[in-house]
N, C-alpha and C positions, 0 to 999 in steps of 0.2 A: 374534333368537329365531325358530327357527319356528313354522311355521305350528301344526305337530300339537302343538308346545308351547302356542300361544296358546291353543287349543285347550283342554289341561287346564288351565290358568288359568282360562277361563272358566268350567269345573265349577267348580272353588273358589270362586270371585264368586257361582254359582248358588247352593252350600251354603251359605255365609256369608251372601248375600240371603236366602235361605228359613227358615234358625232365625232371624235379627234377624226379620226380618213375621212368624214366629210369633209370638216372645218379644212382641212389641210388642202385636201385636194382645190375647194375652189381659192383658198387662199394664193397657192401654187400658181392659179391658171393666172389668177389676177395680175401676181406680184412679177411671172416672169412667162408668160402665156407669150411665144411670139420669138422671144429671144432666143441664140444661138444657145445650146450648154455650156460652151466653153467657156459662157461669159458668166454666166451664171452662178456653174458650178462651185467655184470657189468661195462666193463671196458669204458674208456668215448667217446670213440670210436665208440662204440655200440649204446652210449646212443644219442650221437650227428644223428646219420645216424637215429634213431628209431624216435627221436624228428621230424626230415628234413621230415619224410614219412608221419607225420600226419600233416605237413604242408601240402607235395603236397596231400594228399585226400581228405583235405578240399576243395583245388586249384580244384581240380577235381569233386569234388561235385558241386561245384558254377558252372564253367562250362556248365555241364551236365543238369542245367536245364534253359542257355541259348541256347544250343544247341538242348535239347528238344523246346522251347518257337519258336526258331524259325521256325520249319517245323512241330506244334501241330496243323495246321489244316491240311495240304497234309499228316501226319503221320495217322490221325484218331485214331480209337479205338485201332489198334496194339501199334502205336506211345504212345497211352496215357499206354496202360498194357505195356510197356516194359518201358516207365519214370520210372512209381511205381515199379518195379519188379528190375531197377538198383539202382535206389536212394537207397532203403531199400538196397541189396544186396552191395551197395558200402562205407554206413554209419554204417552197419555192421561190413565190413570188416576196414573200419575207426576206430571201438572202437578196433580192434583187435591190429592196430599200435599203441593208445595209450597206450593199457595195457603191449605190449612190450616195449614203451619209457617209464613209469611210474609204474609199478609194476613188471615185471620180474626183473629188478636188486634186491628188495630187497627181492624177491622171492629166486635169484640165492645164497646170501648171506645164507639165512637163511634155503632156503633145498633145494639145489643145484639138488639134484637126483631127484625132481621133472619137472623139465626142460626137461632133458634125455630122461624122460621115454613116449614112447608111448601114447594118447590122449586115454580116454576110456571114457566109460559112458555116464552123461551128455555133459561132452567135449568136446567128440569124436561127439556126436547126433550134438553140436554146430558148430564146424569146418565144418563137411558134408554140415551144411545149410547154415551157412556161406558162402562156398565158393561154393556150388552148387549155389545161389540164384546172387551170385558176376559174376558166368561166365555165366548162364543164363539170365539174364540182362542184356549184357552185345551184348548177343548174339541175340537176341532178338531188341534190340537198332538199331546194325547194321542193320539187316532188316528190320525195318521200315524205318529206312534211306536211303535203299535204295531204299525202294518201294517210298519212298516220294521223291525224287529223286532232294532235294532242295538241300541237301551238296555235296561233289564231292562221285559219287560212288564207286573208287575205294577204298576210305578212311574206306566207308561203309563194302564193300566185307573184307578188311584189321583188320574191327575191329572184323568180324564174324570170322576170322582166328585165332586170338588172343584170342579170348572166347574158341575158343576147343582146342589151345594149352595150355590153362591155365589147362585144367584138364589132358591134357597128360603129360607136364613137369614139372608140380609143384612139382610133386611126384619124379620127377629126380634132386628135388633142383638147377635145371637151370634157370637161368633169360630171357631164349629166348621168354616166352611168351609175361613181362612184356614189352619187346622192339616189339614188333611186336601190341600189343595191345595201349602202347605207342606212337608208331609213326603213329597208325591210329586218336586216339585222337589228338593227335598234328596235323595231318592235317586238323580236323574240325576243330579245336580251331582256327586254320591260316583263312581260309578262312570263320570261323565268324566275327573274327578280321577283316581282311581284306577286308571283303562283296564282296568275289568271293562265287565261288562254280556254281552252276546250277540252272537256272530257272524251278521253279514247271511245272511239266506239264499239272498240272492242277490246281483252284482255292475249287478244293471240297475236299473232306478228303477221305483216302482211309479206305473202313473199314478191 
């Protein structure tokens, strides 16, 4: 296969990642928006939606670096620091979906009042980088895609939206960020799939 075909595969992996982390995320608020984890956590309910989410970040990862691949030379040296800067920041926040599919339930069983309670210490230091490093990437991405002006720009602008509502409303346990960050992803995925988008306006790399 080539290359420019792997290429529009990974659009598809990006579409298909970005409606699953929609669907999922509002599913989540709906089904258990409110509730303690401990109550949650366990039940197969919980475990099905946490399993589905480290599908789509995988989906989302693969993506991410056909969407990088294709505008790595109009993106240049931003384009390259903001690849590295969301990979790590979104394979991060990847191990974090699995440890909620795979170890919070029997976490939840065995000391429920750990779930509940506030993140501190080293935890607390890991969630801040975690999801500092996931919306900075994120955001960051967006603007070199747009300066590289190879995918549609709205989608770019759209994803820079969804990286600074990730830190206003995550904290309000609303899923508006993941649909607005979501459906910017999903529209690069589309139009690498579908080899629309914007011709580079230039052939040299922006630094």
């Amino acid at each position: 296969m080539s290359s420019s075909n792997l290429i529009r595969w990974s659009g598809l992996a990006a579409l298909g990642g970005s409606v699953l982390l929609v669907v999922l995320e509002v599913l989540e608020f709906v089904l258990f928006g409110g509730q303690p984890q401990s109550v949650t956590a366990a039940t197969s309910a919980s475990i099905i939606v946490d399993v589905s989410f480290v599908v789509a970040s995988m989906l989302i990862i693969l993506g991410l670096v056909g969407l990088y691949a294709r505008q790595a030379e109009q993106a240049g040296t931003l384009g390259l620091i903001a690849f590295l800067v969301t990979f790590i920041g979104t394979v991060m926040l990847s191990g974090s979906a699995w440890s909620e599919a795979f170890i919070t339930p029997a976490v939840a069983e065995a000391a429920p009042e750990l779930l509940d309670a506030d993140p501190s210490g080293v935890l607390a230091a890991g969630v801040i980088l975690t999801f500092g490093l996931f919306a900075l990437g994120w955001l960051l991405f967006g603007l070199a895609s747009l300066r590289a002006r190879v995918l549609p720009r709205g989608a770019a602008v759209l994803l820079m939206v969804g990286a600074v509502l990730f830190f206003v409303l995550l904290l309000l346990e609303f899923p508006a960020w993941t649909v607005v960050l979501g459906a910017a992803l999903a529209w690069m995925g589309y139009a690498l799939w579908s080899g629309t988008g914007e011709p580079a306006a230039s052939s040299h790399p922006v630094m």
